[in-house]
N, C-alpha and C positions, 0 to 999 in steps of 0.2 A: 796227483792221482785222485783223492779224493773230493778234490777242485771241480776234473773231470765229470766223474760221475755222476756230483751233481746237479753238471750242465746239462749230463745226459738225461739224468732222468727228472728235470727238469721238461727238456725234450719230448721224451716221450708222454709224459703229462699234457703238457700244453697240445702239444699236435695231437693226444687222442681229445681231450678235453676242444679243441677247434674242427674238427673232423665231427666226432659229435654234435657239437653245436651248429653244424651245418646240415645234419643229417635228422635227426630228430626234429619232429615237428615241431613248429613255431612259425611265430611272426614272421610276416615279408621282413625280409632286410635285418632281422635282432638276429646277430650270431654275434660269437664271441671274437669274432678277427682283430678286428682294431684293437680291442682291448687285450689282446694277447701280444699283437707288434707293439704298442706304447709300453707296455710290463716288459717283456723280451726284452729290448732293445733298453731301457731304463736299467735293468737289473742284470743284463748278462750282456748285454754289446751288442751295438747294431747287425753283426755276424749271425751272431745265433738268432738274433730275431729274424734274420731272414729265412734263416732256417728253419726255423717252426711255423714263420707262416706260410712258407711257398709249400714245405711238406702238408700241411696239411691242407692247404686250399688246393694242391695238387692230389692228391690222395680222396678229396671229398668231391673232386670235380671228377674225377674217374669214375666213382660209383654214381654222383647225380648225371654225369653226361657233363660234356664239353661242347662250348658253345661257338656264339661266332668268335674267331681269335682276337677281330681290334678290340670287340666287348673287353673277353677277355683282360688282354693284357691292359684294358684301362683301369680294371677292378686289380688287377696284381700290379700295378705303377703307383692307383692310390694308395694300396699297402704296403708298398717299399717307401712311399713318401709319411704316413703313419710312424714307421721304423726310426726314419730320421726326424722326425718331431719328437718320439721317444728318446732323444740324445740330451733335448731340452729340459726334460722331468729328471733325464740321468743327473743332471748336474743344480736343476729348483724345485729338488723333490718336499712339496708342499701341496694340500689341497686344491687351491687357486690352478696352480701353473698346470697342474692334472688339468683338472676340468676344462681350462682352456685349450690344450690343448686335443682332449680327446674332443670339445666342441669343433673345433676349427679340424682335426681330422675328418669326421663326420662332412663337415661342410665340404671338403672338397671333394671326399671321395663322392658325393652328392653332386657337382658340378662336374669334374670329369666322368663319373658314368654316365650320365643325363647328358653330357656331351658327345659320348661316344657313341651311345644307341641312336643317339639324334642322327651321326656323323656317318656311320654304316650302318644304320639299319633301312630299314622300310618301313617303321613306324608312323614315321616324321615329314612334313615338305620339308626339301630341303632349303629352307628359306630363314629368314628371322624371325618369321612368326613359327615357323614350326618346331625351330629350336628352346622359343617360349614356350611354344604349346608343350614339347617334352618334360620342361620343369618343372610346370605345370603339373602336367599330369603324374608326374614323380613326386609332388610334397607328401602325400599319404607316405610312401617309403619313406623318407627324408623323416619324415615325426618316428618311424618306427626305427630307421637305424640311428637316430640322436638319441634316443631313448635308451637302443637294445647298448649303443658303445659306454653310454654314462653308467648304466646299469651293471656291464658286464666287469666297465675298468674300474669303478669303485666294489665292487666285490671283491675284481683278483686284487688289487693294490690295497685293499683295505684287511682281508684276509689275510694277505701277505705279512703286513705291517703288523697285524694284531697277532700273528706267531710268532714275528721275531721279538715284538714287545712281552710276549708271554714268555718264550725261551731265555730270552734275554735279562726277564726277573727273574727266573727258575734258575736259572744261573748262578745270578748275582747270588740270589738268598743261598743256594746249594756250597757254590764253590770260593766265592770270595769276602775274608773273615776285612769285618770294618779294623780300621787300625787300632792299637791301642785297646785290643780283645785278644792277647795271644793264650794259647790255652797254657793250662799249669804245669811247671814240672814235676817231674816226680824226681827224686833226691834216695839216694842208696844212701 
């Protein structure tokens, strides 16, 4: 039960915490998404991470508007693919393996949407140079969302880390006596 609650309110953190950060002004492309599916899925299971991210990218695309659907569901594929990279950190939870994979997150979700506006939209010829020209004209994004994901995952993963290391000393010092200190008796 207690497990539960908090995966819920976990939950509800991250999805208003991602809902936010898609709503509140900022940078093209710097939201906390990626960086919410790699923590999720790292920390509570690929499951819940899907949960927090689809609720909230569903919930912040209701209030911003919904767009073209194949857009769409290329930006919620890269972040189900994000989710399962965070399986990776679950198990070489280490700085290195973070950054590379929230890098290589970033990259793709940059090569699949940049494929998919290219792919359905009207932006683009549909040709090889005009799917250049898309990528092209995406690297501005591309610098702001490798930015806003390294930014947003070493905060939540470092945050994270540095409460459990804080609670975790608070702990130790609080509740667990070193050996060989038992306290004295008292004798009637």
């Amino acid at each position: 039960m207690k497990k539960n609650f908090k995966k819920i309110f976990f939950l509800a953190v991250l999805v208003a915490f991602g809902v936010l950060g898609r709503l509140l002004p900022h940078a093209w492309n710097t939201t906390p998404m990626t960086a919410i599916a790699l923590f999720a899925s790292a920390y509570l299971g690929f499951e819940y991470s899907m949960v927090f991210v689809f609720a909230a990218m569903f919930i912040s695309d209701g209030i911003i508007g919904f767009y073209s659907w194949p857009i769409m569901i290329s930006v919620y594929a890269s972040l189900f693919v994000a989710s399962l990279l965070g399986q990776y950190i679950k198990k070489h939870k280490n700085v290195g393996s973070i950054a590379v994979v929230t890098f290589g997150s970033s990259i793709l979700f940059f090569l699949v949407t940049n494929w998919a506006v290219w792919q359905f939209g009207t932006m683009y010829l549909h040709s090889w140079a005009g799917l250049m020209q898309s990528y092209t004209m995406a690297v501005p994004f591309f610098r702001n969302s490798l930015v806003g994901d390294l930014f947003y995952t070493g905060a939540i993963f470092g945050v994270y880390e540095a409460i459990c290391y804080a609670v975790g000393k608070y702990q130790t010092r609080k509740f667990v006596r070193p050996e060989g200190l038992e306290p004295p008796t008292l004798s009637v």
